[in-house]
C-alpha positions as CSV (number, residue, x, y, z in Angstrom):
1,X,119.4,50.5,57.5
2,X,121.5,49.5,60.7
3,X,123.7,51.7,62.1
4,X,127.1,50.8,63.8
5,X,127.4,51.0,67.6
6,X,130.9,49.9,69.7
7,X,130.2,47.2,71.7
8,X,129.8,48.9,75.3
9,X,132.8,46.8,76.9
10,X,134.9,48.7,74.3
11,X,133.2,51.8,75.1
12,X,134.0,51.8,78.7
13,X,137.5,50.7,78.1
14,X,138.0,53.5,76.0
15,X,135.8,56.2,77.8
16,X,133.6,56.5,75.1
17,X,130.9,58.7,76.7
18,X,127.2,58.8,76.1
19,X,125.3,61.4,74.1
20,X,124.3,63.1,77.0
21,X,128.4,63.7,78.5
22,X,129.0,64.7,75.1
23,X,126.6,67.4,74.9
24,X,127.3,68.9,78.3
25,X,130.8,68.8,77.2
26,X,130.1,70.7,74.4
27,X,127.7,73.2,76.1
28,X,130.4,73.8,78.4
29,X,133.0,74.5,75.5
30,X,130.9,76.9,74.5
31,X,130.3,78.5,77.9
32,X,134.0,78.9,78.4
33,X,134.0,80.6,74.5
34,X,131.6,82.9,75.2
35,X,133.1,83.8,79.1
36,X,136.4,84.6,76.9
37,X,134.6,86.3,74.4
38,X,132.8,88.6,77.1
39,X,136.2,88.9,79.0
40,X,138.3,90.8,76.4
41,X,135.4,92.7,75.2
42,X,135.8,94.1,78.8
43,X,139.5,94.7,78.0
44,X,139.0,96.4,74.9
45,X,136.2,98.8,76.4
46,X,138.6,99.5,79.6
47,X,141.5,99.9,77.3
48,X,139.8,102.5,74.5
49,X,138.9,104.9,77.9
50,X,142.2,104.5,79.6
51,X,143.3,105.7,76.1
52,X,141.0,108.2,75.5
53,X,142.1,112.0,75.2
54,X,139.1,113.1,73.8
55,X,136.3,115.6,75.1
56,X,133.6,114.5,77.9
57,X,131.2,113.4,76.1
58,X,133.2,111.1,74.3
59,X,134.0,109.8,77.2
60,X,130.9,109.3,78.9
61,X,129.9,107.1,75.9
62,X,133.3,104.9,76.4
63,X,132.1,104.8,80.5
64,X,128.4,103.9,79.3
65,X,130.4,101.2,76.7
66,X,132.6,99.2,79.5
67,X,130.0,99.3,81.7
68,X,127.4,97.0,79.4
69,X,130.7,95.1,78.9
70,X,131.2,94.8,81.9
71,X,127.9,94.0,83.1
72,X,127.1,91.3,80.7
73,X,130.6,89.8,81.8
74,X,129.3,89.4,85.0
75,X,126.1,88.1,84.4
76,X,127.6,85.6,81.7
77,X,129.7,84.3,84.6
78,X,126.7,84.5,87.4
79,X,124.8,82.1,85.3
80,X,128.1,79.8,84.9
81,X,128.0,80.0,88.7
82,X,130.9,82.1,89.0
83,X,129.8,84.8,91.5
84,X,133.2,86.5,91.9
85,X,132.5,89.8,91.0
86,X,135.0,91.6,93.5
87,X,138.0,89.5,91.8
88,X,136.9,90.3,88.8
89,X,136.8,94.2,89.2
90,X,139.8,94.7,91.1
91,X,141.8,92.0,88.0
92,X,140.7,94.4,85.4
93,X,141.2,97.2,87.3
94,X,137.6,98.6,86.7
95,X,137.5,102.5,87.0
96,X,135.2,103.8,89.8
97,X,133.2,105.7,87.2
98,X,132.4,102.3,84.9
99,X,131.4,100.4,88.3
100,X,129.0,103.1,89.3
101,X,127.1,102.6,85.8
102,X,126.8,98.4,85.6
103,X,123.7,97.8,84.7
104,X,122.1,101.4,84.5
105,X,120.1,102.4,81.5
């Protein structure tokens, strides 16, 4: 069995690229993905304890919460190369007391 290839003066023409551009393409796709899935998890976490009315320790789990958000976030976007943290905090409008608990256990 043969398979079918586009004769490479096509492919250039075109901008066909190789297998290689393609997966860094799609590897990159997904990076962006999962940055935007990270990104409103942070919203959601920042947004249930500006909302919350609820007793202290309530909210020191939502504080514990936004903080792993928030610190997996930021490393997501280290690794992309993004090292932008201070844009990041003050665009989300991080609390004091989540910032204080990124990356505490």
């Amino acid at each position: 069995m043969s398979s079918l290839r586009m004769p490479q003066s096509l492919a250039k023409r075109l901008g066909a690229d190789t297998g290689e551009a393609v997966l860094r393409y799609e590897l990159m796709e997904e990076q962006a993905a999962s940055l935007g899935r990270a990104g409103r998890k942070v919203e959601a976490a920042l947004a249930a304890l500006r909302d919350h009315q609820g007793d202290a320790e309530a909210r020191l789990a939502l504080v514990k919460s936004a903080a792993d958000a928030l610190w997996g976030f930021l490393v997501q976007r280290e690794v992309s190369g993004l090292r932008d943290r201070d844009r990041i905090v003050a665009e989300y409008a991080v609390p004091r007391e989540v910032l204080v608990r990124v990356g505490a256990r």
